[in-house]
VOGU-3710 file (C-alpha; in Angstrom, 3 decimals, decimal comma):
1> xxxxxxxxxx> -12,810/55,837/50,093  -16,855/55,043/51,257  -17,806/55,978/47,313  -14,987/54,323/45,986  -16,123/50,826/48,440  -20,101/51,579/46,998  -18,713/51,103/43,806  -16,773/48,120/44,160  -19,730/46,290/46,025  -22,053/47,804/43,506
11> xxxxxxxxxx> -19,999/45,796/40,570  -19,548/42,611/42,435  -23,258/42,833/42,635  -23,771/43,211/38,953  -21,231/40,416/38,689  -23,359/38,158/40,665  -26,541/39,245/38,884  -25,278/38,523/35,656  -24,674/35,117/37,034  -27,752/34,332/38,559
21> xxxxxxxxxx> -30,790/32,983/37,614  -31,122/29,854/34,365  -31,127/30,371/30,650  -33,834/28,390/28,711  -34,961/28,008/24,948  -37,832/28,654/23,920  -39,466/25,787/22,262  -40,070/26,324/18,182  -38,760/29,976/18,147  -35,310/28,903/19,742
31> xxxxxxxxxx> -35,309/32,037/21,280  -32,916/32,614/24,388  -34,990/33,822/27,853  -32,721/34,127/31,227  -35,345/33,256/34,113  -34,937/34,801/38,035  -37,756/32,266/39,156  -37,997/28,695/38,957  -40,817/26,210/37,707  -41,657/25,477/41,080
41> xxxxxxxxxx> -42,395/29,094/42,080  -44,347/29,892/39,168  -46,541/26,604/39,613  -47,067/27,657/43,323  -48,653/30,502/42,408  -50,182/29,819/39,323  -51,894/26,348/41,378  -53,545/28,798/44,342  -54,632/31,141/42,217  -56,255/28,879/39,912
51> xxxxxxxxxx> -58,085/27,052/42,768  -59,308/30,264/43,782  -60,747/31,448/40,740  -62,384/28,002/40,134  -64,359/28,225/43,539  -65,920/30,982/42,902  -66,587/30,871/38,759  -69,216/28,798/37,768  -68,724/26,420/35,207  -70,658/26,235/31,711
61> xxxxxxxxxx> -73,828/23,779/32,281  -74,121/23,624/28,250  -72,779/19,709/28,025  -72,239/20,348/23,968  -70,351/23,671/24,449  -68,179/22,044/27,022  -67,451/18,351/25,786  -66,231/20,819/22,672  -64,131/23,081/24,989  -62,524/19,766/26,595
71> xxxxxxxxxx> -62,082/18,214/23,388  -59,921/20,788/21,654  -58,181/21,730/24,435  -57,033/17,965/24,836  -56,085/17,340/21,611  -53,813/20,786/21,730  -52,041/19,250/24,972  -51,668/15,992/23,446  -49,588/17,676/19,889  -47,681/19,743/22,358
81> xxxxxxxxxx> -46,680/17,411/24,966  -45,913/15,131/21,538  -43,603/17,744/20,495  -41,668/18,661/23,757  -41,131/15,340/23,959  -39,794/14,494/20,505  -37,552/17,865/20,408  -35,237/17,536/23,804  -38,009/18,859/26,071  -39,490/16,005/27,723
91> xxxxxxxxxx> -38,173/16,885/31,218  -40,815/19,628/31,356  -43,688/17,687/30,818  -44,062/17,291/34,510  -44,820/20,832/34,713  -48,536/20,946/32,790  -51,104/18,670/34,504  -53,769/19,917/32,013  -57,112/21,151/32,612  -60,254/21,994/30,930
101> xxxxxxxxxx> -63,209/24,654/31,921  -65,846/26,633/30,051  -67,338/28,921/32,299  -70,724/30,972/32,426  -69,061/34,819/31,725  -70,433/36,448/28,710  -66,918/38,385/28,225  -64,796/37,591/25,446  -62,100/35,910/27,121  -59,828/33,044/27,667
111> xxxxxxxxxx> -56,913/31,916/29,363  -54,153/29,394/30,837  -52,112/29,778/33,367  -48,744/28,048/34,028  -48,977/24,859/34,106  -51,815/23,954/31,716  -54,760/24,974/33,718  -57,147/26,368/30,702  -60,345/28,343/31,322  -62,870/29,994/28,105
121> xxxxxxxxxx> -65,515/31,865/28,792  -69,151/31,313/27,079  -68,672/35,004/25,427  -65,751/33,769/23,343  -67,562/30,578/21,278  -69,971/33,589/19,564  -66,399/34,912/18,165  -64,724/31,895/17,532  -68,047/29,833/16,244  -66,301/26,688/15,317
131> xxxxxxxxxx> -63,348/24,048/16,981  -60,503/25,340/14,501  -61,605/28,727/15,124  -61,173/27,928/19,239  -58,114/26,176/18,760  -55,881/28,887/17,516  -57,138/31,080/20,498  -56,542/28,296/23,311  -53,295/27,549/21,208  -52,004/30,993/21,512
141> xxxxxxxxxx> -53,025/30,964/25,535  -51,177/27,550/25,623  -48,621/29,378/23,783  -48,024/31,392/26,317  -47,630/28,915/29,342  -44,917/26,875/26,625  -42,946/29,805/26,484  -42,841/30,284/29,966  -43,936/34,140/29,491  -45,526/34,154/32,917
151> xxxxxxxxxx> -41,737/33,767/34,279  -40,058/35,982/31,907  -42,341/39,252/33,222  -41,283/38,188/36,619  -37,790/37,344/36,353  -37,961/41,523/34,078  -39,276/42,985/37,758  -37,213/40,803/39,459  -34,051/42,398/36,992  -35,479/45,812/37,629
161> xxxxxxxxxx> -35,340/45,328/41,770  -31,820/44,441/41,133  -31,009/47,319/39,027  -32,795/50,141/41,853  -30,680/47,942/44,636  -27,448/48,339/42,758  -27,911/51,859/42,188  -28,690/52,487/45,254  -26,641/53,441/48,500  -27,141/50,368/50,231
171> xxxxxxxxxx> -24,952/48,613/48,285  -24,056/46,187/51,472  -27,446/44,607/51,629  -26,554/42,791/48,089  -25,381/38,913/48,168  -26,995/36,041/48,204  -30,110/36,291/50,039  -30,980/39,212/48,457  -32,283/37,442/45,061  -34,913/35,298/47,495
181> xxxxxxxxxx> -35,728/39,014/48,774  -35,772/40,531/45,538  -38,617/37,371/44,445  -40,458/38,036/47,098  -40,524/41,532/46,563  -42,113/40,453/43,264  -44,286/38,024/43,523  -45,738/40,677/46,718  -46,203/42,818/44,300  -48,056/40,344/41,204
191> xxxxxxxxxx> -50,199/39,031/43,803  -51,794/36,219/42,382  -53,097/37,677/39,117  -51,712/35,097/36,689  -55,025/34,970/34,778  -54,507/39,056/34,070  -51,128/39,502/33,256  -49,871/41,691/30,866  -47,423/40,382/28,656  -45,135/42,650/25,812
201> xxxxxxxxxx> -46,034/43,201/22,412  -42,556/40,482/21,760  -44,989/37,933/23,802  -47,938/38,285/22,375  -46,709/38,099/18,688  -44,480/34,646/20,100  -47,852/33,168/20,835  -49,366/33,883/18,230  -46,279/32,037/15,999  -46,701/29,332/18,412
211> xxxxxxxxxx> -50,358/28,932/18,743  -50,993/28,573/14,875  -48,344/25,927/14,998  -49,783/24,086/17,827  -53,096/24,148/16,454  -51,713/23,121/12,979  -49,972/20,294/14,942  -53,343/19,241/16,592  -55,091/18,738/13,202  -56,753/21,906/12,823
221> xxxxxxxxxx> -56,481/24,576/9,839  -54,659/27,266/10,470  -55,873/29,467/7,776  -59,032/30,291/9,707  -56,659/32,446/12,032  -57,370/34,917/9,528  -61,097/35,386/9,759  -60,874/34,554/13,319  -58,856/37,566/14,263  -61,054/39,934/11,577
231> xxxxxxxxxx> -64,028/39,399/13,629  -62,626/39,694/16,422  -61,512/42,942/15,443  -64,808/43,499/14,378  -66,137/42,152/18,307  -64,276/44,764/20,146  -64,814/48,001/17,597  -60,674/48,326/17,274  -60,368/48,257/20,829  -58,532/45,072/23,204
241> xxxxxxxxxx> -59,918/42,110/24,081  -59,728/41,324/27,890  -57,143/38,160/27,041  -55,031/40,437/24,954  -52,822/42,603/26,733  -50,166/45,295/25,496  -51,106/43,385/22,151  -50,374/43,961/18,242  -52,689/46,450/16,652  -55,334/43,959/14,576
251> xxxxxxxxxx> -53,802/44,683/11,425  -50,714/44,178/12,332  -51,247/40,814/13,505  -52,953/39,399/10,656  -50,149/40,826/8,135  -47,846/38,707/10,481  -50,268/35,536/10,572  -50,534/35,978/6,939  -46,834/36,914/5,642  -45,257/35,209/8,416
261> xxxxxxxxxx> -46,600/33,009/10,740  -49,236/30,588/7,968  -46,633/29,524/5,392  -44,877/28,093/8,823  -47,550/26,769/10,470  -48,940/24,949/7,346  -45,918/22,921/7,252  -47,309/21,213/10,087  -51,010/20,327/8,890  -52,318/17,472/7,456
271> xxxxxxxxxx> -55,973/17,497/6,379  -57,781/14,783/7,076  -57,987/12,033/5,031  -61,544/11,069/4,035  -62,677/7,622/3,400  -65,887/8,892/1,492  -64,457/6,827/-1,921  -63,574/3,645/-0,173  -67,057/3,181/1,303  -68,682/3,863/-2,021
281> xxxxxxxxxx> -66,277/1,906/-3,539  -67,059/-1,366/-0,760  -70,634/-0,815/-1,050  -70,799/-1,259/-4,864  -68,548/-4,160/-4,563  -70,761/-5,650/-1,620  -73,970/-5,076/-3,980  -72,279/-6,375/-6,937  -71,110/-9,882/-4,714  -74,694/-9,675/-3,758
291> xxxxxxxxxx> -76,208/-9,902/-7,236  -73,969/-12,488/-8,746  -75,014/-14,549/-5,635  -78,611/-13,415/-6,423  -78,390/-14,483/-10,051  -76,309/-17,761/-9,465  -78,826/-19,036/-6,885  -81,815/-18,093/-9,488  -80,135/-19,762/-12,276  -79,700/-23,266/-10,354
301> xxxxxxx> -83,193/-22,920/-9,642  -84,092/-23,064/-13,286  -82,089/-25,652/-13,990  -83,178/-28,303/-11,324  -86,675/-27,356/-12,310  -86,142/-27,803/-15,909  -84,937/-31,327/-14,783
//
């Protein structure tokens, strides 16, 4: 009768789990994610740790390096807060209050945590070397905070502390307090390491769909992906960049970004238009107004003097 009273409380609390937590969409991949921990939470976190990291880095004191790390950043935020807002996601544009910072740390590194906080270090820009270059890596790290992947890895440990409790003999301590348990339990355990999270091979390959787009959306060419990720292939000798956890093998993800991910992306680029023509074109007509003037005035002359 006590196993048979386990097991009944030990379904009701699958039952409940099933039931809790909130199902979003990703944005651009549609994909379906079911979140254990809310916006709030995250942004909690992600806002303390954030402040602590930033009191103790030191920022960047090249003014060129950063004006450029500030200016592609911003015009990533302003193509994705454009989107979300034109695509049914405008409600969660109060969750990125957007932030800028190249910092002096010679590894080859970036990242944003949740809630648009963005941070590159100087050892990146050798690898990247120009703005389009930068803007696919600080779109796939935007990526990342868009897709909510921070949450996702929580809400998985979050699943897993569920599954143990279930399992487990002490069926009777389930209900409804024990999801704020369970998240506590978690974010104990993460600490405040936003910044060094490990997301899943599924993740990383979302971002980098995402990123291209993002950066496509913001004006920059996404073909340069390509050569991007070949030398930084080339930077780490085959092995993983610090920002690149559990990630693709290199090859692998520039078959994808090539097969996959570019014919996509370049859907959403649009060169820029250059006006190179239509000055030439209003400087010969300027000269040309010029000369007839020129020649009229010169011929009056020799008439009234021939008077």
């Amino acid at each position: 009768m006590k196993n048979f009273k386990h097991y009944v409380l030990a379904v009701v609390a699958a039952v409940l789990f099933s039931a809790c937590g909130t199902t979003r969409t990703v944005p651009l991949t549609g994909r379906k994610q079911n979140l254990m921990i809310s916006d709030q939470e995250v942004l909690s976190l992600s806002s303390q740790e954030y402040t602590k990291y930033m009191q103790g880095a030191k920022k960047s004191t090249n003014a060129t390096n950063t004006a450029m790390v500030q200016r592609v950043g911003q015009k990533l935020a302003n193509a994705v807060q454009t989107y979300l807002t034109n695509n049914g996601y405008a409600n969660e544009l109060a969750n990125y209050a957007w932030e800028f910072n190249l910092v002096q740390d010679q590894n080859v590194n970036a990242f944003c945590m949740p809630g648009g906080k963005i941070v590159v270090y100087e050892g990146l820009l050798p690898v990247t070397q120009n703005e389009a270059s930068l803007a696919i890596v600080l779109g796939h790290e935007i990526a990342h905070a868009v897709a909510n992947h921070s949450a996702e890895q929580m809400s998985k440990q979050i699943k897993q502390q569920y599954g143990l409790q279930i399992g487990s003999a002490i069926a009777g301590a389930l209900g409804m307090g024990q999801n704020t348990q369970s998240i506590a339990q978690v974010v104990a355990q993460y600490g405040l390491q936003f910044r060094n999270l490990k997301y899943s091979r599924d993740h990383e390959t979302e971002a980098d769909r995402m990123g291209l787009i993002f950066a496509a959306m913001a004006g920059y060419d996404p073909n340069v992906a390509v050569s991007f990720w070949q030398r930084m292939a080339a930077s780490t000798g085959g092995g993983t960049a610090e920002f690149l956890s559990d990630h693709p093998s290199d090859a692998t993800r520039i078959n994808n970004i090539q097969s996959k991910f570019l014919p996509e992306a370049l859907k959403y680029y649009k060169p820029p238009v250059t006006t190179t023509t239509s000055t030439t074109k209003k400087a010969t007509t300027t000269k040309k107004a010029t000369t007839t003037k020129k020649s009229t005035a010169t011929r009056k002359v020799s008439t009234t003097k021939k008077r």
